[in-house]
C-alpha positions as semicolon CSV with decimal commas, in nm:
position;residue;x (nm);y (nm);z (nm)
1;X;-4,032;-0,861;-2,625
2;X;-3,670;-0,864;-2,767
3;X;-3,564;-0,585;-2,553
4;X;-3,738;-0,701;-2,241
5;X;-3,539;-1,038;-2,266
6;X;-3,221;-0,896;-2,333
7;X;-3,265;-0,669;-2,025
8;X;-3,375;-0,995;-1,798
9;X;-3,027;-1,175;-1,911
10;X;-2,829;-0,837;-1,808
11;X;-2,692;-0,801;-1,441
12;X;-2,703;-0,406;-1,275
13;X;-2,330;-0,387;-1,388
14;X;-2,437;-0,487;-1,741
15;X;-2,337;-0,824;-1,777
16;X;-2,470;-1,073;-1,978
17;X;-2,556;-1,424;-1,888
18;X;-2,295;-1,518;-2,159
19;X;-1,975;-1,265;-2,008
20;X;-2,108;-1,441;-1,640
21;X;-2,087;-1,813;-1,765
22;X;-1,749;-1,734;-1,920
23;X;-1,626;-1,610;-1,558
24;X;-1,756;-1,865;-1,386
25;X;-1,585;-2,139;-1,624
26;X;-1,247;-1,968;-1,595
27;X;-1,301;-1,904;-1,258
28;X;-1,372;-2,299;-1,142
29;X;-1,138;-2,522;-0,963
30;X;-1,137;-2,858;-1,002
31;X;-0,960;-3,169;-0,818
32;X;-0,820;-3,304;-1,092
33;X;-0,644;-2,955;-1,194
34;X;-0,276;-2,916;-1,129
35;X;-0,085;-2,594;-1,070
36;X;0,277;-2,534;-1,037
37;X;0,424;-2,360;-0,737
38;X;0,418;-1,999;-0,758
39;X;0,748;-1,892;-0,893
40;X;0,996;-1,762;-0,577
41;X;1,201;-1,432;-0,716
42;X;1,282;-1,222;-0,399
43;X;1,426;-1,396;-0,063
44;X;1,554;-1,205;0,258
45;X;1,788;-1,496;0,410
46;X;1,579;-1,833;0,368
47;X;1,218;-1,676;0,387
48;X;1,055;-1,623;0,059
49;X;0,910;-1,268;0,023
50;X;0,812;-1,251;-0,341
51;X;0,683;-1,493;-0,558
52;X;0,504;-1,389;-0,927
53;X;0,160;-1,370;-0,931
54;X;0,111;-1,162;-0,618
55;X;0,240;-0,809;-0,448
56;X;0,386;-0,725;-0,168
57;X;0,433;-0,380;0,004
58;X;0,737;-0,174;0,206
59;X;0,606;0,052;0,434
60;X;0,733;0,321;0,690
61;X;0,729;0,646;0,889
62;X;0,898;1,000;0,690
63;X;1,278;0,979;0,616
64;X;1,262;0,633;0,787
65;X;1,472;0,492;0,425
66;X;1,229;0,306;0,282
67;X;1,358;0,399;-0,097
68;X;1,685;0,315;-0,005
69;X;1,557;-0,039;0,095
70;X;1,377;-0,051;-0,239
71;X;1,665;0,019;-0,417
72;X;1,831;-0,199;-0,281
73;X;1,595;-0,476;-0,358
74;X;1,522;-0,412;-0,724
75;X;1,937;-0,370;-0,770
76;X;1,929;-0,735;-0,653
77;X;1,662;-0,809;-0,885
78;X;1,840;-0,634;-1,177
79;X;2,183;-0,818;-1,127
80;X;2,051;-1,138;-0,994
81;X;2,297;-1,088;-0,663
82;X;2,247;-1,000;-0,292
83;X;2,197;-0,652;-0,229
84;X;2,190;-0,601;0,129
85;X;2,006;-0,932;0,273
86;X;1,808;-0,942;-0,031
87;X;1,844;-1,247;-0,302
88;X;1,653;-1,202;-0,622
89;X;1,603;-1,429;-0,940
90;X;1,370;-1,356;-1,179
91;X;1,310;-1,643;-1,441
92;X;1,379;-1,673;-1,820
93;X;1,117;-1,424;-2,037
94;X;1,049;-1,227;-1,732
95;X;1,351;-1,037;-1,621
96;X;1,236;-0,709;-1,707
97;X;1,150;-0,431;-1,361
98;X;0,886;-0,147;-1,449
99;X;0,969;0,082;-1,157
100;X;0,702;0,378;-1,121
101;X;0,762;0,702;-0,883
102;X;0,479;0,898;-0,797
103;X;0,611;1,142;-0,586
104;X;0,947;1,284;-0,657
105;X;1,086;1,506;-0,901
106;X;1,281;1,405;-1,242
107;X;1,597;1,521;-1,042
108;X;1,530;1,284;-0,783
109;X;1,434;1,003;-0,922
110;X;1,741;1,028;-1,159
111;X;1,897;0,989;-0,810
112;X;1,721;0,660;-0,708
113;X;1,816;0,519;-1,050
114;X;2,148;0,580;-1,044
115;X;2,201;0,431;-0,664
116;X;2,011;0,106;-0,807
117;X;2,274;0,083;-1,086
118;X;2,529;0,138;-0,839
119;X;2,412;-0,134;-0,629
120;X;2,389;-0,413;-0,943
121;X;2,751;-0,319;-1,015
122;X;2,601;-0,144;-1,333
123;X;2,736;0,164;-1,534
124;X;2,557;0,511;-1,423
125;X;2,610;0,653;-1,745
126;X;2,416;0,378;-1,987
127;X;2,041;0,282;-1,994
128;X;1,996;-0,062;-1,831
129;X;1,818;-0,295;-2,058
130;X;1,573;-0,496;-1,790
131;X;1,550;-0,158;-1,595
132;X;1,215;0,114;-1,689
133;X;1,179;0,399;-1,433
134;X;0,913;0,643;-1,482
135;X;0,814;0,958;-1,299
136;X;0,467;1,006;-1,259
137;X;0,491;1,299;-1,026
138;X;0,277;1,593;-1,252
139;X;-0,022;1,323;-1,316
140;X;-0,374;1,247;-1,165
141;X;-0,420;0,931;-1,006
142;X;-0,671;0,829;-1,257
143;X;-0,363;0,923;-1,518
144;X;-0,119;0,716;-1,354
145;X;-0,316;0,422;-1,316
146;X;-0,397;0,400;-1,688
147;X;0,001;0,459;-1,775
148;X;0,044;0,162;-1,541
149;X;-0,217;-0,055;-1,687
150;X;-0,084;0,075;-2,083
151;X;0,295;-0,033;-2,021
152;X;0,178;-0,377;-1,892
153;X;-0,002;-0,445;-2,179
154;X;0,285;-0,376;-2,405
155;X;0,395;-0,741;-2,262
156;X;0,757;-0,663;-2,231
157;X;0,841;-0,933;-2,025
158;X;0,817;-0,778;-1,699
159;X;0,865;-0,999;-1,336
160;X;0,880;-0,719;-1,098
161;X;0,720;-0,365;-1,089
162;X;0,771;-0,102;-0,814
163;X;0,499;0,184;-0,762
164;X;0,702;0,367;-0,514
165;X;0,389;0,618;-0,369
166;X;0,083;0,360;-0,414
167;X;-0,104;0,630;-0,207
168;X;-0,076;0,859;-0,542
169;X;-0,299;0,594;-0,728
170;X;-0,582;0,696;-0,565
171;X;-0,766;1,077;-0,415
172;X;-0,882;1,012;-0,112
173;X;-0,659;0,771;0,139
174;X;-0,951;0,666;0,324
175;X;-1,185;0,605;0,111
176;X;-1,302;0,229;0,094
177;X;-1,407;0,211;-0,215
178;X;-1,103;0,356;-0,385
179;X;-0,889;0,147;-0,179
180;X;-1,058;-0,208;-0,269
181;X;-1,024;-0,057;-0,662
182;X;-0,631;0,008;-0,622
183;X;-0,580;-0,330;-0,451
184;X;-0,807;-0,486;-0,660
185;X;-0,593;-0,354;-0,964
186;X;-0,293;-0,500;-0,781
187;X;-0,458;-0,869;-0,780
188;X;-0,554;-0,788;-1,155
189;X;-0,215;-0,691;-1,315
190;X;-0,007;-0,969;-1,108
191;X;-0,220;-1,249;-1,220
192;X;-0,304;-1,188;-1,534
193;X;0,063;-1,067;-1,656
194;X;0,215;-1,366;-1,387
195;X;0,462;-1,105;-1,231
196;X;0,521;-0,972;-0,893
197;X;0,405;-0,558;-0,784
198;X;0,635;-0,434;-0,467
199;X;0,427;-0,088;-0,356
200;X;0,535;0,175;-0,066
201;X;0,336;0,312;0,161
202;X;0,389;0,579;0,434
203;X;0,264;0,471;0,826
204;X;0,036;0,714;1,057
205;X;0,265;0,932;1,188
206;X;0,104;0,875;1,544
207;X;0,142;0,493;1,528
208;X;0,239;0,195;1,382
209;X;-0,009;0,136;1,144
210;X;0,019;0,125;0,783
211;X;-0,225;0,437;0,630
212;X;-0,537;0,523;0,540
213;X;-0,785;0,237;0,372
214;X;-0,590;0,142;0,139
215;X;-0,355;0,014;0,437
216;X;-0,561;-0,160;0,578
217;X;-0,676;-0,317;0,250
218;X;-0,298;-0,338;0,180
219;X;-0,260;-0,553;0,483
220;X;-0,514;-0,817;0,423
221;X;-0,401;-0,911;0,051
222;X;-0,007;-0,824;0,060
223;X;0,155;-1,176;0,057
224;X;0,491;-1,000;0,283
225;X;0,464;-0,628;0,428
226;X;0,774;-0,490;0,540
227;X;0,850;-0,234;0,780
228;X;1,144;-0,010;0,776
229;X;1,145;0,230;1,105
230;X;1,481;0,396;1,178
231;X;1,694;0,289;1,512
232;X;1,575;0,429;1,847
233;X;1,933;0,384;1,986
234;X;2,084;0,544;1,664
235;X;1,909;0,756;1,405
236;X;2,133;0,699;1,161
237;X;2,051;0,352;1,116
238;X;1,748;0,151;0,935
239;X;1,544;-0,120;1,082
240;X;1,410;-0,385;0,816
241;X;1,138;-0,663;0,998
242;X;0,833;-0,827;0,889
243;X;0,435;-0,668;0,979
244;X;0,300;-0,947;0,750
245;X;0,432;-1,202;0,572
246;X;0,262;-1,549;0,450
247;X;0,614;-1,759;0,480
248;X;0,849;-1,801;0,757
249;X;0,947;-1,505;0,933
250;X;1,263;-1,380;0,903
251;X;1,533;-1,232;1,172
252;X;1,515;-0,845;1,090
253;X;1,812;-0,729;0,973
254;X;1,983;-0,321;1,011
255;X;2,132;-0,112;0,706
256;X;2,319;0,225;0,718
257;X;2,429;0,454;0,405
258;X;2,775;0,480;0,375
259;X;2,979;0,781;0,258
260;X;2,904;0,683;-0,104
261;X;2,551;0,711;-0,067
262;X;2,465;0,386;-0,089
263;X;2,313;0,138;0,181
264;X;2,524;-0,109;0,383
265;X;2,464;-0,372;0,619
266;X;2,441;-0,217;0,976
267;X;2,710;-0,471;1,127
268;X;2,765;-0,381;1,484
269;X;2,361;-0,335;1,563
270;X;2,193;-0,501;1,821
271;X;1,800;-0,505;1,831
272;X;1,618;-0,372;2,118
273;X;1,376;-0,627;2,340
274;X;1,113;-0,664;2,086
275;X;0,805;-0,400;2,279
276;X;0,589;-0,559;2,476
277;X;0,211;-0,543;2,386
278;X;0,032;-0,235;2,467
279;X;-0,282;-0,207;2,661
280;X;-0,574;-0,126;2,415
281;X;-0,627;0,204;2,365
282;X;-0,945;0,339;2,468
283;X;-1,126;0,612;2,285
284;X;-1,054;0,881;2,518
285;X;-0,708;0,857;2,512
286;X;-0,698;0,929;2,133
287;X;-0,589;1,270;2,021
288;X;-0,786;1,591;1,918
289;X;-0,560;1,546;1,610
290;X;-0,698;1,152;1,542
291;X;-1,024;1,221;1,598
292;X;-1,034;1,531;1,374
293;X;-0,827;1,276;1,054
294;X;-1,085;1,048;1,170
295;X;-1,381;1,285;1,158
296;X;-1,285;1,465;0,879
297;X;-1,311;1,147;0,667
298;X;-1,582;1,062;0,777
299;X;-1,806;1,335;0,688
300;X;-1,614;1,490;0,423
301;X;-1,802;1,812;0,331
302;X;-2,116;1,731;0,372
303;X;-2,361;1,597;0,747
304;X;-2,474;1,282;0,778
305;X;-2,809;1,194;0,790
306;X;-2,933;0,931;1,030
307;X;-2,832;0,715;1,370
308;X;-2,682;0,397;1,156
309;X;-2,533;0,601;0,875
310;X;-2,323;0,768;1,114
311;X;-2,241;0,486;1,309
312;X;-2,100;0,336;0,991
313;X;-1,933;0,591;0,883
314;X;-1,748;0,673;1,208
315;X;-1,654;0,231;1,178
316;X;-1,494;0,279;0,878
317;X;-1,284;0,599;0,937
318;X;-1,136;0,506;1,297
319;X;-1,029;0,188;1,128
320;X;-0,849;0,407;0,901
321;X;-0,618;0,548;1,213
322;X;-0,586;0,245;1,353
323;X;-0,911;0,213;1,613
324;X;-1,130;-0,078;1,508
325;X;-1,405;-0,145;1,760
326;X;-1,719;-0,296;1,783
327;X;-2,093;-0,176;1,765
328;X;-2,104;-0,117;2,129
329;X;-1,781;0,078;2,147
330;X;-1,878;0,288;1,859
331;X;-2,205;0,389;2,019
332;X;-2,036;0,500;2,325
333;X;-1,758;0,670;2,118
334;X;-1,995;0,855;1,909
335;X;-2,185;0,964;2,269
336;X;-1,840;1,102;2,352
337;X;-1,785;1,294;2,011
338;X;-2,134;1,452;2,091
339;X;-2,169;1,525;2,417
340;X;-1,791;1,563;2,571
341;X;-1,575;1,705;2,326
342;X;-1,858;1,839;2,136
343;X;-1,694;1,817;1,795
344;X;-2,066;1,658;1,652
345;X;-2,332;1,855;1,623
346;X;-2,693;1,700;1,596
347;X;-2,980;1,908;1,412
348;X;-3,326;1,726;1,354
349;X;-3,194;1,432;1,221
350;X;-2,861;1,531;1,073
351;X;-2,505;1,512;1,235
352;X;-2,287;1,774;1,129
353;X;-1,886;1,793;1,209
354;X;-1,772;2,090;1,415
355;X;-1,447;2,149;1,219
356;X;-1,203;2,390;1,264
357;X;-1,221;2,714;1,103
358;X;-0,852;2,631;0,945
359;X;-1,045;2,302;0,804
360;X;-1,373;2,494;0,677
361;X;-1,157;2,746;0,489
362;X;-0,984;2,449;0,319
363;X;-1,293;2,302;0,239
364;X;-1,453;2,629;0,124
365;X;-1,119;2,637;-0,106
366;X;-1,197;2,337;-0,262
């Protein structure tokens, strides 16, 4: 009888009624609580971008800058000064930046750091004291999280942590439930250790939307995502404008690197007529290439079995390249897949992917 009753006050994730009353408590709010004002750290002119407790994210196509911009922004963090059109103060007993590079070498990223110690007026040749930069490169995503996760806890006073490649946190870019358990870590570490996580993230190259799940996901929760595209009128020169942001918006602003290296207000730059809105795409104006990152994610290795399964599965990946429709569209898309282009293949009642030999060899690889 013991047993059974312990296994009635359990929940399928093994929680006990105690753990769940403890949550609930801590979780409650109440009218006659009072909570101060999010702390502000990071402004771009008057408009608040950062504030501790929550993340934000820069995001943008290949060779588009977007490191430069970060440096930029942690250098004003590090010497409490503007750095490009970036104003930074982080508060007494949290001045401390973790910064965490997942994708470039040692060489590299001994690069980055030295341009951010440029940029705070710092000495190249001494460690900076509020300033930890790890490379991460060589390490599973699994890995990297818990390295993350272990220098938090060593509560050294941190207010603002880069993870410059948050794609590398997790396997599979488009996979949902990966993506809500890297954001979810995001929401985690920012609360409970009261600072303030700054991620990158590459766009499709196709469009303008930030990639994969974890994009979208990204998106949603971000309190400011920034975009950093380069010029169309010159090349050499960076964009930086608002996709998301939970404050006042604020006028987008132009850098350039100068012959030092180092990024500089772009001061002769005029902006373009802001694009006007698109017509909505329709499904068959997507490309062979979209539908096979869409399709390919979808399935994975393996068919799909059933009408609704597939239906839901196709949802969730064409959201993922920037296609979210409804039931109805889906239906007709999937008709499209299967009886136009031919690229799936229904057998009794399984759907299989027609993929490309180049993408059944890879998957035969693996």
């Amino acid at each position: 009888m013991e047993n059974e009753r312990r296994i009635d006050r359990t929940t399928s994730m093994g929680m006990d009624e105690h753990r769940l009353s403890d949550i609930l408590h801590a979780s409650q709010i109440k009218a006659t609580d009072i909570y101060e004002t999010p702390p502000q750290i990071i402004w771009i002119d008057n408009s608040t971008i950062a504030t501790l407790g929550n993340f934000s994210a820069s995001t943008g196509k290949a060779k588009s800058k977007k490191t430069f911009n970060v440096s930029a922004l942690v250098a004003a963090s590090l010497a409490g000064k503007q750095v490009l059109n970036y104003r930074a103060h982080l508060p007494e007993g949290k001045q401390r930046i973790l910064y965490v590079d997942t994708e470039q070498s040692r060489f590299h990223c001994r690069s980055v750091l030295e341009r951010i110690l440029r940029l705070a007026g710092l000495p190249t040749t001494t460690d900076p004291e509020n300033l930890d930069f790890f490379c991460l490169r060589e390490y599973s995503p699994s890995v990297r999280i818990e390295v993350i996760d272990y220098a938090l806890r060593q509560q050294k006073g941190y207010g603002l942590v880069i993870i410059d490649g948050i794609r590398d946190l997790m396997l599979d870019i488009n996979n949902a439930g990966e993506s809500v358990e890297v954001i979810n870590r995001m929401m985690e570490w920012s609360s409970k250790y009261d600072l303030h996580i700054h991620c990158v993230l590459h766009l499709n190259k196709g469009d303008n939307n930030v990639r994969g799940h974890i994009g979208t996901e990204m998106s949603n929760k971000a309190e400011t995502v920034l975009v950093i595209s380069k010029s169309n009128e010159n090349p050499g020169i960076s964009e930086v404008h608002a996709l998301h942001i939970r404050e006042k918006e604020f006028k987008p602003f132009a850098f350039t690197i100068n012959e030092t290296g180092l990024p500089v207000i772009a001061e002769v730059h005029s902006f373009g007529e802001p694009p006007k809105p698109k017509a909505r795409t329709g499904f068959t104006e997507l490309s062979i290439e979209q539908h096979r990152e869409a399709l390919s994610a979808a399935f994975g290795e393996k068919p799909i079995r059933g009408f609704d399964n597939l239906l839901q599965s196709l949802m969730v990946s064409y959201e993922a390249i920037g296609f979210k429709r409804g039931r109805s569209v889906m239906i007709k898309l999937m008709q499209y897949l299967i009886d136009n282009l031919k690229l799936i293949i229904k057998r009794d009642k399984l759907f299989y992917y027609d993929m490309t030999p180049t993408e059944a060899m890879l998957f035969n690889e693996e």
